[in-house]
C-alpha positions in Angstrom: 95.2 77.9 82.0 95.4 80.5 84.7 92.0 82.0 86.7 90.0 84.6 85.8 91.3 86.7 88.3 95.3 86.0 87.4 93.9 86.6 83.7 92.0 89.2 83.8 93.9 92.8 83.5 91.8 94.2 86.7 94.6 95.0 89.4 94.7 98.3 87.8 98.4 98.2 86.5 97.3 99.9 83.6 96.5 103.3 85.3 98.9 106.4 84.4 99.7 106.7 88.1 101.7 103.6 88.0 102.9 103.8 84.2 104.7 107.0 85.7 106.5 104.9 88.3 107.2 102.3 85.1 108.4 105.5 83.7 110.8 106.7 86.8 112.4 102.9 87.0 113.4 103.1 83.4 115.4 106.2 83.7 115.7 106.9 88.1 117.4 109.9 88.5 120.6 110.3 90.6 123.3 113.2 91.6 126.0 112.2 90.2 125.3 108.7 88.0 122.7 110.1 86.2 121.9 113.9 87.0 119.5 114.1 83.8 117.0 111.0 84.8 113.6 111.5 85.8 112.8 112.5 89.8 110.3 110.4 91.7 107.8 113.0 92.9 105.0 109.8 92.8 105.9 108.4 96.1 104.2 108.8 99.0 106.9 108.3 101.5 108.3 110.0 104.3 112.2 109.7 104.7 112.8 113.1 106.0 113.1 111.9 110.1 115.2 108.7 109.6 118.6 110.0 111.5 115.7 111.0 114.9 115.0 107.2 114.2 118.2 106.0 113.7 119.8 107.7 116.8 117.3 106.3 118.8 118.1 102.8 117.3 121.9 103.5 118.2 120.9 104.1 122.1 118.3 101.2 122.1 120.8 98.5 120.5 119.3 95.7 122.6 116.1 96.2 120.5 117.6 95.3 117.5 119.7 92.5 119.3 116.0 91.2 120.1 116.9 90.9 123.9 114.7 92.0 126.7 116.8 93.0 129.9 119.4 91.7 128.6 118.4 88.5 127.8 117.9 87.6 124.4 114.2 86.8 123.6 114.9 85.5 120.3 113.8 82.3 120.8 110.6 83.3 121.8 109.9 85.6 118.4 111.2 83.1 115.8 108.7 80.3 117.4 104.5 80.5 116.0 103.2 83.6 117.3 99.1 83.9 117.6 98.0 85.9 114.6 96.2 87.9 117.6 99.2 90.0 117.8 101.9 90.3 120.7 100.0 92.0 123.8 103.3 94.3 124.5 102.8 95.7 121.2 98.9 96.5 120.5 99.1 98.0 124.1 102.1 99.8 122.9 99.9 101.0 119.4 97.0 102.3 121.3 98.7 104.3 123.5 100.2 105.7 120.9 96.8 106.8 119.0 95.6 107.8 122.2 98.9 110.0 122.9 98.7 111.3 119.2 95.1 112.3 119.4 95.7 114.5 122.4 94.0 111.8 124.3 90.8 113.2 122.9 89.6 109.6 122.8 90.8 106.3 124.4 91.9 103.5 122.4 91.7 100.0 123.5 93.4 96.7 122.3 90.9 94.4 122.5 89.1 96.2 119.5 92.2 96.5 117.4 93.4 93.9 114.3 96.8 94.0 113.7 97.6 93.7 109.6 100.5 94.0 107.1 100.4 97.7 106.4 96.9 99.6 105.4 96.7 98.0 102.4 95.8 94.6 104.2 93.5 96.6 106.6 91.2 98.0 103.6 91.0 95.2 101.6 89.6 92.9 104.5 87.5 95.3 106.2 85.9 95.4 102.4 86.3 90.8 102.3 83.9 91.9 105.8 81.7 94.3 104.8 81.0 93.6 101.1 79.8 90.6 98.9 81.1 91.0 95.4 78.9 93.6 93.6 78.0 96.2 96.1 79.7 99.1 96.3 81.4 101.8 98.6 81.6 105.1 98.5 84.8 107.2 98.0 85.2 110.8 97.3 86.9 111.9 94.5 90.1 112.6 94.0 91.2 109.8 95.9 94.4 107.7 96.0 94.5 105.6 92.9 95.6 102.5 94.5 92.1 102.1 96.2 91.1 100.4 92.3 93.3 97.5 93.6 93.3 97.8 96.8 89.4 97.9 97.2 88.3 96.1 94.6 90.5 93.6 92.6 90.3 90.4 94.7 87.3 91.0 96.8 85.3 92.0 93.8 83.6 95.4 95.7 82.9 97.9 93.3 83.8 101.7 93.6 81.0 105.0 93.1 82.9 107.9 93.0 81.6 110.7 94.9 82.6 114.2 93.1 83.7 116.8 94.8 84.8 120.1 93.3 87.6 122.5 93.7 85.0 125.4 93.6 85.1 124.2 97.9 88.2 123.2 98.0 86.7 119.4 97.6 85.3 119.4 100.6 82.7 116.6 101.1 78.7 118.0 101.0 75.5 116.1 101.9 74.0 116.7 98.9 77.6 115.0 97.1 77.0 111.7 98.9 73.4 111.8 98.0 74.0 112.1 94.3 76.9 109.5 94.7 73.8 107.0 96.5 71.6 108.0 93.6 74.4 107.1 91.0 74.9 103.6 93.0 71.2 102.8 92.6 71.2 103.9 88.3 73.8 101.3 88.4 71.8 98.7 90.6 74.9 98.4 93.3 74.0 98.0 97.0 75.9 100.6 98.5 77.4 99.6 101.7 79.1 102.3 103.0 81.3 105.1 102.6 85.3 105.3 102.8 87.0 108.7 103.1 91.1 109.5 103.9 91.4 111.9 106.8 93.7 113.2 105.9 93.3 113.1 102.1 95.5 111.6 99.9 95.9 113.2 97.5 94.7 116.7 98.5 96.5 117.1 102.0 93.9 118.3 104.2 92.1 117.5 107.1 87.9 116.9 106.7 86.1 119.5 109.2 83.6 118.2 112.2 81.1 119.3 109.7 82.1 116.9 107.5 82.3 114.0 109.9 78.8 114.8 111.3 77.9 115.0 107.6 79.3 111.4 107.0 77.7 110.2 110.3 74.0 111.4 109.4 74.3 109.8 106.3 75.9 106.8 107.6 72.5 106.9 110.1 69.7 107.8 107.1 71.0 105.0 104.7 72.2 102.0 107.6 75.6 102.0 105.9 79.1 101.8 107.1 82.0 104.6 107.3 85.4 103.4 107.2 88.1 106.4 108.0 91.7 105.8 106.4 93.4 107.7 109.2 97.2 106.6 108.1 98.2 110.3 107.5 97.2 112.0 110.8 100.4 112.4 112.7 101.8 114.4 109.2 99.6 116.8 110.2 101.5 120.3 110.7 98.8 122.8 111.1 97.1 122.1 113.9 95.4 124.9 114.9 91.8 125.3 115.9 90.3 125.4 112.5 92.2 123.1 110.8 93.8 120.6 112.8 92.8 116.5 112.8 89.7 115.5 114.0 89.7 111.3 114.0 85.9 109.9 113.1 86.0 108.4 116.3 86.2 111.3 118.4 83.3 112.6 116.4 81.2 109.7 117.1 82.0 109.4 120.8 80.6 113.2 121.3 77.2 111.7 119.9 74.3 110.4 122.4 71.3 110.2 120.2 69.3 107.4 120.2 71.1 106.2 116.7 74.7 105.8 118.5 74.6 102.2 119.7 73.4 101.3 116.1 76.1 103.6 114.0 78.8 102.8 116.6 79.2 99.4 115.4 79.3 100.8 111.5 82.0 102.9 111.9 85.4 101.5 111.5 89.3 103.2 111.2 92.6 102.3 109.7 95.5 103.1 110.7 99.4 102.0 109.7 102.8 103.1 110.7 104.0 103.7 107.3 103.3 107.3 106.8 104.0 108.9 110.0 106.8 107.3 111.4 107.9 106.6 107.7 108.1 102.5 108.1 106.6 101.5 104.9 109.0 98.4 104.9 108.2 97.2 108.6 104.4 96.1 107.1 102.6 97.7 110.2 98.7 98.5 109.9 95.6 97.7 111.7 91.4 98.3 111.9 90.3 99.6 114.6 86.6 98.7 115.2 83.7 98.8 118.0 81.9 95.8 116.3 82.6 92.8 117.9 81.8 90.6 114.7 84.0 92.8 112.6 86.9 92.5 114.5 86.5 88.4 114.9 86.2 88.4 111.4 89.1 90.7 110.6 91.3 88.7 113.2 90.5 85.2 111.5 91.2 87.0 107.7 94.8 88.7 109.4 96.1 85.2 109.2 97.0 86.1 105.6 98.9 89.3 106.7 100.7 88.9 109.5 103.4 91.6 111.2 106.4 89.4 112.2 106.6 89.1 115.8 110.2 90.5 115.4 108.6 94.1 113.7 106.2 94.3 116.5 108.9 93.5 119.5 111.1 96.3 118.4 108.5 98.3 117.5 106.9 98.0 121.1 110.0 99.1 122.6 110.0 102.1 120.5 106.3 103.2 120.9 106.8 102.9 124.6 109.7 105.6 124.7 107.0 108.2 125.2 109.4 111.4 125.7 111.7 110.1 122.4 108.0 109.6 120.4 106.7 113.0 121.4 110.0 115.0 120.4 110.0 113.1 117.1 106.6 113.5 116.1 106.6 117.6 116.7 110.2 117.3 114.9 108.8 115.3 112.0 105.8 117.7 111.6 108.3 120.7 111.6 109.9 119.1 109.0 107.0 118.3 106.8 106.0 121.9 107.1 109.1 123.0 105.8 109.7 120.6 102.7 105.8 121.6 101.7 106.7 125.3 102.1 109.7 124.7 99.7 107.8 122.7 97.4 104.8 125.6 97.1 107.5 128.5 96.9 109.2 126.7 94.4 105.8 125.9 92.2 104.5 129.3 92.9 107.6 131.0 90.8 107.1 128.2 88.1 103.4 130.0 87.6 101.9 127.3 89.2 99.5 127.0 92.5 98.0 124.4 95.1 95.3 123.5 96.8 95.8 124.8 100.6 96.8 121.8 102.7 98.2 120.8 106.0 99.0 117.7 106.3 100.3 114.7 104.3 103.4 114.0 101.9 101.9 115.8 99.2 100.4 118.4 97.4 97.5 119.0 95.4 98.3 121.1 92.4 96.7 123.2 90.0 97.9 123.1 86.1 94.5 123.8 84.4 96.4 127.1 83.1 98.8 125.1 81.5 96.6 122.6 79.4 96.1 122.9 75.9 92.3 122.5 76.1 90.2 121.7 79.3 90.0 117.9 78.5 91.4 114.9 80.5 93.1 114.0 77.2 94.9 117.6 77.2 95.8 116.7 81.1 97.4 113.2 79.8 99.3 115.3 77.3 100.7 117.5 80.2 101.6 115.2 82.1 103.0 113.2 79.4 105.5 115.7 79.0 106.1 116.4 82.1 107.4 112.7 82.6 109.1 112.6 79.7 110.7 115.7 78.8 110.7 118.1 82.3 111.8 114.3 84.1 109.3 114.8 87.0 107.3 111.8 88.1 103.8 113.3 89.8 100.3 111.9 89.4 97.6 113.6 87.3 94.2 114.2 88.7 92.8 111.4 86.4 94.7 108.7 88.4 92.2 110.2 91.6 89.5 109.7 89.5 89.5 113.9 90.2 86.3 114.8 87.8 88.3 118.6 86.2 91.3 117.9 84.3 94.6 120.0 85.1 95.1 119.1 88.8 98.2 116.8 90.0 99.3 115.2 93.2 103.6 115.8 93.4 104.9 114.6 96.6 107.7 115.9 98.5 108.9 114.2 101.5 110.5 111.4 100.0 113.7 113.1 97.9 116.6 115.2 99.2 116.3 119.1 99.3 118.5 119.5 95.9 116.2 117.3 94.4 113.5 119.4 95.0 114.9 122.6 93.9 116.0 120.5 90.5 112.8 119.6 90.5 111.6 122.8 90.6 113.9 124.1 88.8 112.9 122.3 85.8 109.4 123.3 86.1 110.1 127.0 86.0 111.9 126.3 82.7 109.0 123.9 81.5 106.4 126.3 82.2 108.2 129.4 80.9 108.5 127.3 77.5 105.0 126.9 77.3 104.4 130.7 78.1 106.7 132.2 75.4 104.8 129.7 72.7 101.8 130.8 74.0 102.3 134.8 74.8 105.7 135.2 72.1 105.3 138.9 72.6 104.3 139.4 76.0 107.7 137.4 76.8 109.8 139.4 74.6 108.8 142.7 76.4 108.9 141.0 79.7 113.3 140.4 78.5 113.4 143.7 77.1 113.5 144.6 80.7 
């Protein structure tokens, strides 16, 4: 006999965003062993930048030989570490944040927890803020992972907050308000509210408005914000009106008499894997100005430790300031180009997005193309789209998005002839469905 938990079919396997990665493993496409199998357009991952990362490897070979001046300091790593983290390295991760932030806002070490990747970071800030039964916040769509991330061992429950593409999804006051009326219907103590900046799976950055609105209501209700900030050095549109605007910079420009009080409520996560594309290196952390919160944390990060080995060659490579600055504007450069493709592309298929700028990903619209306006015509769709165009992406259902027809296809993470297979398929796909649809519209259309 196993637990409940073990059991029970919670973790969420069952969702259609990862029965389309079931789907892609089956049948993986590849150039030349298997040109017709299906493209992963699921995955969240940046490998555009690896040869910036790679060079610099190549120049810093004493990092990877784990030596410090020359003398090797492997001894030193493979012996217990304190799950506190090496010194060299959360010194080395703040500056960074700082640095990326445009040193809006100063970061300090003493109020960071060092975890494996965000996915450790989330799930114990919710084993510190939540008792099984009570409930955060999230706006909808959101990334469909937070069902297991969130919930499935620490037993938190999730009220979605629906937002609508009639404003671009932005968050409102009156959405979280209706979101804390739909906690009470269901008798869930809400504890606080956690939003992506930027969003996965929309791609854009949430406004000062939208912060201030978060902190207000934070304030009225005495709840917690936590601010999944993994994706905000993909961000590559950064001008004045739409560049990223961390919660904590936000909060730091408040001096009411409510900022001691919601200081110590609001709490960020932040990781490695996005923006410097190191999913595999298991780097994450919270970031918190309440001292209890970050003892807690700390004592529950025994569980998921980054090797001492990860954080000694990663400290080396935050500290190269000049090589982290020329990556990061050259990574953003590219980002910005492999979106621009993938919108081009989609935009002669027939097909929009949502505008974004930021992220791996875009959020698109394929409302046009469903057979009725249904979430069981949108699993149809996509359905197809697995199966017969050979396109892994993520229907809006996944996100928990409340109107059907919308998808999250990500782009950073196959080659440039991928992508334009990728899309070439989709033009074909969606022409299909046209000249079902329109026969004679399509037949004048080739008379020309």
């Amino acid at each position: 006999m196993l637990s409940r938990k073990a059991s029970k079919d919670s973790h969420g396997q069952d969702s259609s965003y990862f029965q389309g990665w079931q789907e892609y493993e089956k049948n993986p496409y590849h150039p030349i062993q298997n040109p017709m199998g299906i493209i992963q357009m699921g995955l969240a991952e940046n490998q555009l930048s690896f040869d910036l990362l790679e060079s610099w490897l190549r120049r810093n070979s004493n990092t990877m030989a784990l030596k410090k001046d020359g003398v090797s300091a492997f001894k030193d790593l493979a012996l217990f570490q304190d799950y506190h983290g090496l010194p060299a390295f959360k010194e080395a991760l703040v500056n960074f944040m700082t640095s990326m932030r445009g040193n809006k806002i100063k970061y300090s070490s003493d109020k960071l927890v060092l975890t494996a990747g965000a996915t450790a970071a989330n799930e114990i800030l919710m084993f510190c803020l939540t008792d099984p039964g009570q409930a955060f916040i999230l706006p909808t769509p959101y990334y469909p992972g937070f069902d297991r991330d969130l919930k499935w061992r620490t037993g938190a429950e999730i009220v979605p907050m629906h937002c609508s593409s009639s404003n671009g999804f932005r968050i409102t006051r009156c959405a979280l308000e209706q979101a804390y009326q739909l906690g009470q219907e269901l008798n869930l103590k809400i504890k606080g509210v956690l939003v992506t900046n930027p969003s996965n799976p929309l791609g854009t950055t949430m406004t000062k408005t939208e912060l201030n609105h978060l902190l207000d209501f934070a304030i009225d209700k005495n709840i917690h914000i936590v601010s999944d900030e993994i994706y905000s050095g993909t961000v590559f549109d950064c001008s004045s009106t739409t560049g990223f605007t961390s919660i904590m910079e936000v909060l730091n420009e408040r001096n009411n008499n409510n900022y001691n009080n919601i200081r110590n409520h609001v709490h960020m996560v932040y990781s490695l894997s996005k923006d410097l594309g190191l999913p595999g290196f298991r780097v994450g952390l919270i970031y918190s100005n309440n001292e209890k919160v970050i003892a807690a944390a700390t004592k529950m990060s025994s569980f998921a430790l980054v090797s001492s080995q990860t954080q000694f060659m990663l400290s080396n490579l935050l500290s190269d300031a000049k090589f982290i600055k020329k990556y990061m504007v050259e990574n953003q450069r590219r980002l910005k180009r492999r979106k621009d493709m993938l919108v081009r592309g989609l935009r002669k298929a027939g097909i929009s997005c949502l505008r974004s700028n930021a992220g791996l990903f875009c959020w698109v619209d394929m409302r046009h193309l469903l057979s009725s306006d249904s979430f069981e015509a949108e699993k149809e769709l996509w359905k197809r789209i697995v199966c017969e165009v050979g396109l892994n992406i993520s229907p809006g259902s996944s996100c928990h998005c409340s109107q059907p027809g919308w998808f999250r296809i990500c782009f950073a993470n196959i080659s440039e002839d991928a992508l334009h297979l990728a899309m070439h398929r989709m033009k074909v796909f969606t022409s299909s469905i046209f000249s079902v649809r329109f026969p004679i519209i399509m037949m004048r259309k080739k008379s020309f």
